[in-house]
C-alpha positions in Angstrom: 181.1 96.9 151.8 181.0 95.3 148.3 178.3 92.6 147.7 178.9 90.0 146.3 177.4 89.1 142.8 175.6 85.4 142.1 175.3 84.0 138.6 174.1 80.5 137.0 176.3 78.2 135.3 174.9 75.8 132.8 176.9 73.3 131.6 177.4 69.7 130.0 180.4 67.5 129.0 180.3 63.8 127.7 183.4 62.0 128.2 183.8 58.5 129.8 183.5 58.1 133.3 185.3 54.8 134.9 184.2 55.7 138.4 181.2 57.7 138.8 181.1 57.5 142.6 184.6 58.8 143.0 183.3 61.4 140.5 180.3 62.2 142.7 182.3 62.7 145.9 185.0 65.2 143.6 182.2 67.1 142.8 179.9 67.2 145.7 183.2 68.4 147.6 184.0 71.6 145.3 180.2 72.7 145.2 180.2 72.4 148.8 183.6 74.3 149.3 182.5 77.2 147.6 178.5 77.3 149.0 177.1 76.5 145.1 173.9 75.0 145.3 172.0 73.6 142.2 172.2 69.8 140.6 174.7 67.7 139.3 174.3 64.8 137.1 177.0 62.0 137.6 176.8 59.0 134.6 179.2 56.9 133.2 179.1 59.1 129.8 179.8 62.3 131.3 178.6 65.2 133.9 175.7 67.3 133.7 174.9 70.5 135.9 173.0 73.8 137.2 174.3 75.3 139.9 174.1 78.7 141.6 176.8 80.9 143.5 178.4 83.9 143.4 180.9 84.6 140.6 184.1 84.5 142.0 182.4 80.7 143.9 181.9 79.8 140.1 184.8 80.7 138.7 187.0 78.4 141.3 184.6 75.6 140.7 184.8 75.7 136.7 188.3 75.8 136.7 188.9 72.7 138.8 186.3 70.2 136.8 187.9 71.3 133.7 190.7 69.7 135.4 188.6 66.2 134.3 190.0 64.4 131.3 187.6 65.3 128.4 186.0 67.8 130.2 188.7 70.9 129.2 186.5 72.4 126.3 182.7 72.6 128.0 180.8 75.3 127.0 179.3 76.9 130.2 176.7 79.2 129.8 176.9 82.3 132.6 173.3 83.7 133.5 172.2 86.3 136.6 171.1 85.1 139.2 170.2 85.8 142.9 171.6 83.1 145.3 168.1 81.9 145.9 167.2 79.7 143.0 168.0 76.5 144.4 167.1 75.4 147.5 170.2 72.7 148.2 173.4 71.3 146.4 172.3 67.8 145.0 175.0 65.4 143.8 173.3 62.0 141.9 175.0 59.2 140.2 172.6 57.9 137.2 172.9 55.8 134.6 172.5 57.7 132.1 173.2 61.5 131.8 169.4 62.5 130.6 166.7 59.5 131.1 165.6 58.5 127.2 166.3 54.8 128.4 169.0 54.3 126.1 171.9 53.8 127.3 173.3 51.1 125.6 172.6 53.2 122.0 174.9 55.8 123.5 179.0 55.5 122.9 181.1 58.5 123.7 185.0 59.4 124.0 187.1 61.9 125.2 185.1 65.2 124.3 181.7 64.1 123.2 178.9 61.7 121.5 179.9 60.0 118.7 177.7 59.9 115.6 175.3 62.5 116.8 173.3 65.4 114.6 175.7 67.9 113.2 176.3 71.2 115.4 174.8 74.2 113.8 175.9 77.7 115.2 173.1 80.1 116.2 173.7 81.9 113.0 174.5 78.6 111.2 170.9 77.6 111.9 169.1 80.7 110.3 171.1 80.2 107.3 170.1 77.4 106.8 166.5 78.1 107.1 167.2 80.7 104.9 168.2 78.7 101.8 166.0 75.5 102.2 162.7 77.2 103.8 160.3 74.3 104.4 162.8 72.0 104.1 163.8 72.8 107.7 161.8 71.4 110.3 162.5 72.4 113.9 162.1 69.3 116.6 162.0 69.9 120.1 163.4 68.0 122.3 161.8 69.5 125.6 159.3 68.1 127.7 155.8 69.3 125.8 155.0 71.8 128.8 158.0 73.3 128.5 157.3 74.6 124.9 153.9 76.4 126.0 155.6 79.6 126.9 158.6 79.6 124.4 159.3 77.3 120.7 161.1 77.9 117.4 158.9 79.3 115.6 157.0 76.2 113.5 158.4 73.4 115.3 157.4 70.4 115.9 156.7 69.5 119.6 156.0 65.9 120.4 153.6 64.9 123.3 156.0 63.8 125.7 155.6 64.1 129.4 159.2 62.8 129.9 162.5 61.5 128.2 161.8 58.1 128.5 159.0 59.3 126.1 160.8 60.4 123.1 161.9 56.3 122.3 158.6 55.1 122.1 157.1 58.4 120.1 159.5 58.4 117.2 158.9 54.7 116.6 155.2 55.6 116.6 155.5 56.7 112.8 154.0 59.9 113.5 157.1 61.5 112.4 158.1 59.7 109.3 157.4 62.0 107.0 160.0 64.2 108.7 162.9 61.6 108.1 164.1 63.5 104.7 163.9 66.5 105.7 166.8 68.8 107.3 165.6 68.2 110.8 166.9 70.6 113.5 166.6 69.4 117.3 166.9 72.0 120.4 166.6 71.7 124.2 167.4 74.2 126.9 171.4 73.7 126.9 172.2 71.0 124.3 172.6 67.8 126.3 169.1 66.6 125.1 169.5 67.0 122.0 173.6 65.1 121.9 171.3 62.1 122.9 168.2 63.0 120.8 170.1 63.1 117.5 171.5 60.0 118.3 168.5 58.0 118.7 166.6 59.8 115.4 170.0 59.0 113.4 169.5 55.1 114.4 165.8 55.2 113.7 166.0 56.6 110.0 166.2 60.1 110.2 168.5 60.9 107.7 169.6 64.6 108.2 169.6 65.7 111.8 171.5 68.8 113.0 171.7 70.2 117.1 172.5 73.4 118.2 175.0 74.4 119.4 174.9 75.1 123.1 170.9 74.7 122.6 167.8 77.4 122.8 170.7 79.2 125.4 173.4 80.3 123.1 170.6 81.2 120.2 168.6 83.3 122.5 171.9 85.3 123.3 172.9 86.2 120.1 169.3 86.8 118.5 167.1 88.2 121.5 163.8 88.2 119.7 164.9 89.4 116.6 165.3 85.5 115.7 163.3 82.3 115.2 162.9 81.8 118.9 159.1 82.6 120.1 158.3 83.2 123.8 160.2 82.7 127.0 162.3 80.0 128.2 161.3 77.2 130.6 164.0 76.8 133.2 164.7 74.3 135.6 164.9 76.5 138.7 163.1 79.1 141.1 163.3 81.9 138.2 160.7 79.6 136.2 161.6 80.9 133.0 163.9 83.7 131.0 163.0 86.1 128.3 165.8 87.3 125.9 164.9 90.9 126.0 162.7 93.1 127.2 160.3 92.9 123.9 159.6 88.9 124.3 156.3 87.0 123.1 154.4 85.5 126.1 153.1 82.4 124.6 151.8 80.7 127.4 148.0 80.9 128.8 146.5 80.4 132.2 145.2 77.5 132.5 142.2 79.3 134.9 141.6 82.4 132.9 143.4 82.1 129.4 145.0 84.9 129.9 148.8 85.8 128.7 151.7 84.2 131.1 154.6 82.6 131.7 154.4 82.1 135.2 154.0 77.9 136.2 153.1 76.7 139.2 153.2 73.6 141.2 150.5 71.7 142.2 149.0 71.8 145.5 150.1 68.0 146.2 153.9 68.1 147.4 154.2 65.0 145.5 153.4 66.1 142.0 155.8 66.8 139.6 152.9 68.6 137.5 153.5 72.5 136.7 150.3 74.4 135.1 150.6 77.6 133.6 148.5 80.8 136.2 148.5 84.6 136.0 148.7 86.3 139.1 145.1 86.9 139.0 144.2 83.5 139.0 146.6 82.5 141.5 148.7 85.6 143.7 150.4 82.5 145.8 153.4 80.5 145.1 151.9 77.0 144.4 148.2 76.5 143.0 145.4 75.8 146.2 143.7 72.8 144.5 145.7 69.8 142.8 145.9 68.9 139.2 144.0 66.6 137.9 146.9 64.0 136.8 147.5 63.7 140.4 144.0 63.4 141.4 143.6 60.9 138.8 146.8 59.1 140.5 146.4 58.4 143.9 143.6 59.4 146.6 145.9 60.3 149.6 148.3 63.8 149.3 150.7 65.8 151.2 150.1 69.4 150.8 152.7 71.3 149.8 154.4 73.8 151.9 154.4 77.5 149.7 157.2 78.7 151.5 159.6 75.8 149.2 161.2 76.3 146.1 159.4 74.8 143.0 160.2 71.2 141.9 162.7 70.4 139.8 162.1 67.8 137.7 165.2 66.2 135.5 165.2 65.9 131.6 
């Protein structure tokens, strides 16, 4: 008997949304029918998702939201998988399709954002770093943590623990100096960075390019023969992906110092908080003690059961 073979899908699309709860019960339907599990994201600009299943699962469930109005061009990005990197199928209408806390500076049609950083090509971007040199400044527009195992190589990686971050940082000034310059953004899959662009555009940044189909589509055509440094972060139970056997490992223990790119929840099943740990440090699947943001937090905790898959935080 044949098994069956699972894969990821990663996948975007802004287009206006009239009814996002009509929306949410379409898709929460199909990802049911065909056993995918993974996340969807539901907002009035558009539909955002990771989701988990085997091929021929995927396949059925692409075709029928391309069906959407606006959604007929999406780039989805195939990865390997094993059926066991999401625990559940989660459906969620939001406001906004990533959380900078801007919707309002957000206007799309049919297709995408409108007045967004200029798509670059994978190869498109290391042209251009080829003829303008330290001209080009790389932004990333991550969560911080995320670029401790994996960054273009250079870039600049603002202290942001969240999205709703990113507003308040670039008004800081910190980055002023960066606002005539050829600034590149990247994020795991490009969604980020549709929004990021936007919001560095309105706040004076005068050349701002995304890439197309983010750190994702780079890391397939260049391995780690590019500008790409280190592993990917990934919002699921494989933690992170290298693009070749031969990748940096970046990241350090945050017990031992040692080389990893393994991250770990906290001990406290209500911290969002990943550290970095070697197996060493910590053989189990979650750290024993909790972290000290959470400590810091609150007092009381709920320990976390190892035998759950990792958090998944959004943004």
């Amino acid at each position: 008997m044949c098994m069956a073979t699972n894969k990821i899908v990663l996948f975007y699309g802004f287009t206006p949304i009239a009814d996002t709860f009509a929306v949410k019960l379409w898709q929460r339907e199909l990802a049911a029918r065909w056993d995918l599990r993974g996340r969807i994201i539901v907002a009035p600009s558009g539909i955002n998702a990771t989701l988990g299943g085997t091929v021929q699962a995927l396949k059925r469930y692409v075709k029928a939201t391309k069906e959407y109005p606006g959604l007929q061009d999406i780039d989805v990005k195939w990865s390997a998988g094993t059926g066991a990197e999401f625990p559940r199928l989660s459906v969620k209408v939001r406001p906004e399709l990533v959380a900078f806390g801007a919707p309002d500076e957000i206007e799309v049609q049919p297709g995408g954002v409108i007045g967004g950083g200029q798509h670059l090509a994978p190869a498109q971007v290391n042209q251009l770093v080829k003829e303008r040199g330290d001209d080009v400044v790389f932004f990333d527009g991550r969560n911080a943590f995320e670029a401790q195992t994996g960054r273009f190589r250079g870039a600049v990686v603002p202290a942001v623990e969240t999205t709703h971050d990113f507003i308040k940082e670039l008004e800081s000034g910190k980055y002023d100096d960066l606002k005539d310059k050829a600034v590149i953004t990247y994020c795991t899959g490009g969604v980020r960075c549709e929004i990021l662009s936007v919001l560095m555009k309105n706040r004076g940044f005068n050349e701002v390019y995304q890439i197309e189909g983010g750190i994702v589509r780079y890391g397939e055509q260049f391995g780690s023969g590019g500008l790409w440094d280190g592993t990917l972060y990934v919002f699921d139970g494989r933690g992170s992906v290298a693009f070749g056997a031969d990748a940096r490992t970046l990241g350090r223990c945050t017990l031992c110092g040692g080389a990893t790119d393994r991250y770990l929840n906290c001990a406290d099943a209500a911290c969002t908080h990943q550290r970095l740990a070697c197996r060493e440090c910590v053989p189990g699947a979650a750290f024993a003690n909790r972290c000290a943001q959470c400590v810091e937090e609150r007092a009381e905790w709920l320990p976390r059961h190892l035998d759950r898959a990792p958090n998944q935080p959004v943004g």
